[in-house]
N, C-alpha and C positions, 0 to 999 in steps of 0.2 A: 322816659324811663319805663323799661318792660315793668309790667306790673306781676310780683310773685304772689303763683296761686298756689292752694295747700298742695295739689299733686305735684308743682315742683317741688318743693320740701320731702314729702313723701320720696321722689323718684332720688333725691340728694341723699339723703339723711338713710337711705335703703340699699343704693346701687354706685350716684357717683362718687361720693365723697372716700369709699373704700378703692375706685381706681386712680387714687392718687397715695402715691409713695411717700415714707416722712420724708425721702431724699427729694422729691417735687417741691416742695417746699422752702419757699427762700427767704423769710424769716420765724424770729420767734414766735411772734404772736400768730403768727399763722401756724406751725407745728402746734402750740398750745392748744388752741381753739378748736384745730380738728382731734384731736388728743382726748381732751375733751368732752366731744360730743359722741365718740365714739367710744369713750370709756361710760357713760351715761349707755348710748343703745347696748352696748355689750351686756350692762350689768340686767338692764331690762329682758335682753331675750334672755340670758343668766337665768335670770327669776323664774319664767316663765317654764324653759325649755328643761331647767334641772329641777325643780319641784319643788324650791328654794321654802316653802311656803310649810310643804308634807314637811320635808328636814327638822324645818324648823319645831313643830310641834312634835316630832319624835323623839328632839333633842331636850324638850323639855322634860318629858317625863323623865330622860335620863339622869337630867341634872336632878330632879324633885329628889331622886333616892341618891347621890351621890352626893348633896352638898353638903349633909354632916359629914361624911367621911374625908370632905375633902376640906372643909373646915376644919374638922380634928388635925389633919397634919398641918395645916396653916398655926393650929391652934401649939402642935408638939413643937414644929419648930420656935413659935413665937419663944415658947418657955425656955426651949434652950438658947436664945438670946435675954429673957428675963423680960421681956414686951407685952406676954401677954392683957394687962390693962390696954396697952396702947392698942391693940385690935380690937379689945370688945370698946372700946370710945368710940375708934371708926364704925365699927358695924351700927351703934346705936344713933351716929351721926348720919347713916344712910336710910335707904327706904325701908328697910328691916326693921332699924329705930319705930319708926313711927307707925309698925303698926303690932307693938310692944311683944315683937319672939324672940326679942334677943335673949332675954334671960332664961326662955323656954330652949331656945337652938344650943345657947351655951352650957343646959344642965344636960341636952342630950350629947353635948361635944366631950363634957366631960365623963359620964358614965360609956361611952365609947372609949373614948382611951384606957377605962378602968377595965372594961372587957378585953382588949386590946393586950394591955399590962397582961392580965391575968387568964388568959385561954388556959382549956382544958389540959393541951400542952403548949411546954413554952415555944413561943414564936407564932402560934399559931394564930391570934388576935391580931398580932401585929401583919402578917400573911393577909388576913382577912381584909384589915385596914387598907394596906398598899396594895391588893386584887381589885379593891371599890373603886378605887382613885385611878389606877388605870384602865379600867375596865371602861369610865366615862371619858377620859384623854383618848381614848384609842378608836370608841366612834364619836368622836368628834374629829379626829384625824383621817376617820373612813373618810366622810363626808366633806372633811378640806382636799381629801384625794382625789374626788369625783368630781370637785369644781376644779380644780386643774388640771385634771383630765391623768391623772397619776397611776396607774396601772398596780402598781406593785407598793406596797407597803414596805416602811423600814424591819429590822430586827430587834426581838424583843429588847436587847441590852439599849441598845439607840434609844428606842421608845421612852423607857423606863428612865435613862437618862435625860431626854429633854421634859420630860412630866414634871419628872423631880425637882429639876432647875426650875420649873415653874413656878410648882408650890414654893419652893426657896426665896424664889422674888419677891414673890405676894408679900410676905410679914416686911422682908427688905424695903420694900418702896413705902409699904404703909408706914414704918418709922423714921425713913428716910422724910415721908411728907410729914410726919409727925414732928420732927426737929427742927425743918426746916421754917413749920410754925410756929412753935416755940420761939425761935429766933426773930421771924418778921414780927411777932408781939413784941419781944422784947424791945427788937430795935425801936417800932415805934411807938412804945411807950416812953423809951429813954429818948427821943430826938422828937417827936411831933408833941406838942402839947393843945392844938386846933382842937377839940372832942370832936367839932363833925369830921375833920379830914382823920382824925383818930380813927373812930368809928367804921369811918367808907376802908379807909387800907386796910385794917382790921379783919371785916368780913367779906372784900374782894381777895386779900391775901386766902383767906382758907378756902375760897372756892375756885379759885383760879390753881389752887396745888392740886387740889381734887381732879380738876380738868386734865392735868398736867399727868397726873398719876393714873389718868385712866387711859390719857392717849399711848403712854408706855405700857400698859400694861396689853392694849392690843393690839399696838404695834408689837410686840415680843410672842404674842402670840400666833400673829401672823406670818411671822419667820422663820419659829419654830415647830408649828405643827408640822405643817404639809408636808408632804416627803419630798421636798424639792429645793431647789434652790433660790432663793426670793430676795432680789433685792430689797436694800433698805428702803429706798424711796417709795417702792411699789408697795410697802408694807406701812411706811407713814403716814402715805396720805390718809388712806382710809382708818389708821390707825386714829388718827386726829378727825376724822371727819364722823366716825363710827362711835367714839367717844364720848364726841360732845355731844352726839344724840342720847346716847346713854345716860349720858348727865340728865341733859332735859326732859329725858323720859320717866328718869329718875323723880327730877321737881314735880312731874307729872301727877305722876302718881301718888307723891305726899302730898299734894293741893287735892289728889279727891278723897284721899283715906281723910284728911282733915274735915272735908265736908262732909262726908260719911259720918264722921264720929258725932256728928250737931245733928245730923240732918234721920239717920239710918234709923227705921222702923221696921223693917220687913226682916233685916240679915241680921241687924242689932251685932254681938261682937265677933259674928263668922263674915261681914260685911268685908272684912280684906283679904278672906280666904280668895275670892274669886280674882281680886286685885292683883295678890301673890302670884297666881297663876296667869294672869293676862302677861305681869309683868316679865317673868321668867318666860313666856313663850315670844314677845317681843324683842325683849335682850335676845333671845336665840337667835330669832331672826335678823335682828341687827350684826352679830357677829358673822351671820351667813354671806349677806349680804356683803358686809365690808372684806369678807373673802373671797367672793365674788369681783369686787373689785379690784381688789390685790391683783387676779388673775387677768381684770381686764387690761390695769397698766401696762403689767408685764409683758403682755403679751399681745397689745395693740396692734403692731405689726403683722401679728400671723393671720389676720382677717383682712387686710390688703388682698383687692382682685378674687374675692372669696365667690362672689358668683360666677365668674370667669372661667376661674382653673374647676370649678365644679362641671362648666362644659367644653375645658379644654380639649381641642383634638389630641390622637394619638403623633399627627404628624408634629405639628408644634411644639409639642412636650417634649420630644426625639432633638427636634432642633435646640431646644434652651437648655438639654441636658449636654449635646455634642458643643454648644459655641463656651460651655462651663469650662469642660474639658480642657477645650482648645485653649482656652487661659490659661488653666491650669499648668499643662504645658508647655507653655511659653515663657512661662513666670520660671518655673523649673530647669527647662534649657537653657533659661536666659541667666540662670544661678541668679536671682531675685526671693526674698522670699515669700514662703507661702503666704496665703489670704485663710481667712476665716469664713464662714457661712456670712455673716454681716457685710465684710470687706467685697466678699462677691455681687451681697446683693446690692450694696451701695456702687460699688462699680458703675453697674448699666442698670440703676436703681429697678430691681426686682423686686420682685415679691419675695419677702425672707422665706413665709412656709414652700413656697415651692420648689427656694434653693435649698431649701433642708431635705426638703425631699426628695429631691434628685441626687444630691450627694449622699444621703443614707443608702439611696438606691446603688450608687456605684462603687460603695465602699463594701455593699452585701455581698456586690457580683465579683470583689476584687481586681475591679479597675483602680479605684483609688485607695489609699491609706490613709487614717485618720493621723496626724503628727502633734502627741500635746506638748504646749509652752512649757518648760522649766520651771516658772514665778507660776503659773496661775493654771491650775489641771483642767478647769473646763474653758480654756481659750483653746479651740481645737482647730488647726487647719488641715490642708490637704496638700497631698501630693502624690504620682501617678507610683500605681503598686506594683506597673512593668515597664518594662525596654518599650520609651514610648516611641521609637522607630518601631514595633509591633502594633502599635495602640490603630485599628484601622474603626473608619466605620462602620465594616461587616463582623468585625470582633465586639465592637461594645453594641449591638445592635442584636445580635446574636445572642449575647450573652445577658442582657436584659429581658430577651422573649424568652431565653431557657429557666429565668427564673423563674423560683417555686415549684410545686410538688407535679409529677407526671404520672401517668398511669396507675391512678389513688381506685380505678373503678373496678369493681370485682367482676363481674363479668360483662366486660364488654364482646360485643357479638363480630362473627366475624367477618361481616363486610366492614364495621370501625376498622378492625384493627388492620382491612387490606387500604384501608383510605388514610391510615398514620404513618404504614409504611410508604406509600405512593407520596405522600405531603412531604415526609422528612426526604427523601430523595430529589424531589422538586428545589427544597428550598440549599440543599446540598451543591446545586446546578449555578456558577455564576457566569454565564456565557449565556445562556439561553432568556428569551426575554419572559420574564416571570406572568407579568402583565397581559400578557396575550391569551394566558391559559386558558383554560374555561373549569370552573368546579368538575362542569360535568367527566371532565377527560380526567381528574385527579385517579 
């Protein structure tokens, strides 16, 4: 048995494990595995490469000024459902509880809504309120835009929409988890009479809702922010996985504020100011993070062959974008219907990112048409955009090298501009052997 050394791991875990395709893969556990350990390196160069780390502590100062205001509408909505008891219970049951600002967060939650109520003129408090609360959704949604790499931002109405749905949740689940323990006490007080089996369901039932209500809560976060479209699955895992660190980070930290409170000489009762702060920049990072990997599931696939096609030739590239085609059109003549990017690249299992890209490419040049499904808008295939008795080598070959911008330079000199005309005439010549030429004769 060869014995493995760290440089094979290393040379795996780096180069080969990316040249193999999900479609190489002939069972489950094998797709998982590698899945896996590349959703693991993804989230690490993640970390590193996007500043996961800076984010994080810029996000916190954001939230330090944003959470009464966004507590306050947590706070308004709760009242227009009549809950609000039932969220100051929760808050005083979390790490906020314990290290006694509820009562101080709740007299500032309420003197905000009274300013709020009552601005200079009417609406203008309220303006203020709902500018705070989006003002922190909005870079927090920069920053899920630049982990998936999202160029463009939604429009304010959108925005404003899924923010709002947010805060609408919030008091929702929290009562939603509030009744639903109510009821697991009730039940077993009325059916267990054991005191220790009482007891254990008891205080696993409310920590296990907790768990429950936090993997929804960033799971729905993760599907909602980003301006993109995100599966569920790619938004649960980590929603669950991001959660229960949260939890535990949570128990964390009321295990040392408690020992603090015995123990603390130096900070005496500003001993959890620093705590408050460790902890709101950790949470950040956790939520970064578990967006980070939202984006690695997702998008697993588009880092297949990633050092490869980083030194693909120009010839190669030319060939897997003309053997796409040739499918394409045959699928088409042959009245079959179209493929998808996926469906192509699972074919003759390629690489997805660089079937996207070649098809973006020839959809730009108007070789091909993007055709979308009826049921479902972003299932998009393809199919040829001319008389594919036109469709030659020398036309999509052509018409790839004339892409993008020409003669952008302000003053080119005039031996260029005798060597542009002499080239475009060359390459004009299909009878003559091109190859033979010499620069120097251009």
């Amino acid at each position: 048995m060869k014995k493995i050394r760290f440089s094979d791991i290393v040379q795996f875990v780096s180069y080969d494990m990316w040249r193999v395709t999900t479609n190489d893969l002939d069972s489950f556990f094998k797709r998982l595995g590698y899945g896996i350990i590349r959703t693991i390196v993804l989230v690490a160069r993640g970390f590193t490469s996007k500043n996961l780390n800076d984010k994080a502590k810029s996000l916190t100062y954001s939230l330090i000024f944003a959470v009464v205001p966004i507590l306050a509408m947590i706070v308004a909505v709760a009242k227009g459902f009549g809950v609000v008891d039932v969220i100051e219970t929760q808050l005083n049951a979390s790490f906020l509880g314990e290290t006694n600002m509820v009562p101080t967060i709740m007299n500032m939650v309420e003197r905000y809504l009274e300013t709020a109520q009552g601005g200079v003129f009417i609406g203008v408090g309220l303006l203020i309120l709902l500018w705070a609360v989006y003002s922190f959704f909005q870079s927090v949604e920069t920053v899920f835009n630049r982990i998936w790499n999202v160029k463009k931002s939604r429009s304010i109405l959108r925005q404003a929409t899924a923010y709002i749905a947010i805060v609408v949740l919030i008091p929702v689940l929290i009562v939603c988890s509030a009744g639903i323990n109510i009821f697991v006490h009730t039940t077993v007080e009325s059916t267990i009479h054991v005191e220790a089996i009482h007891n254990f369901l008891r205080t696993s039932g409310v920590k296990f809702l907790q768990f429950v209500m936090c993997w929804l809560l960033f799971t729905v976060m993760y599907i909602a922010i980003p301006n993109t479209k995100v599966r569920f699955m790619s938004a649960l895992i980590p929603g669950i996985i991001m959660g229960t660190l949260f939890q535990l980070l949570q128990m964390l930290s009321v295990y040392i504020i408690a020992s603090l409170s015995r123990t603390s000489i130096v900070y005496g009762a500003f001993a959890t100011i620093p705590i408050l702060m460790t902890w709101l920049q950790y949470t950040s990072l956790l939520i970064l993070i578990g967006a980070e990997m939202s984006y690695a599931i997702q998008n697993n696939e588009e880092f297949e062959y990633e050092q490869d096609l980083n030194r693909m030739s120009r010839r190669y590239k030319d060939f897997i974008m003309l053997y796409l085609l040739s499918v394409i059109i045959k699928r088409f003549e042959n009245e079959q219907p179209p493929m998808t990017a996926h469906q192509l690249a699972s074919h003759d299992h390629l690489p997805i990112r660089l079937v996207n890209q070649l098809l973006s490419r020839m959809v730009e040049t108007q070789i091909l048409r993007e055709v979308y499904s009826e049921n479902e808008e972003d299932e998009k295939t393809y199919q040829p955009a001319l008389d594919t008795h036109k469709i030659s080598v020398g036309l999509v070959i052509g018409r790839i090298e004339e892409q993008g911008t020409e003669h952008f330079l302000q003053s080119p000199t005039p031996e260029m501009k005798a060597f542009w005309e002499s080239y475009k005439q060359l390459k004009e010549r299909k009878n003559e052997q091109v190859k033979d030429i010499l620069i120097s004769e251009i």
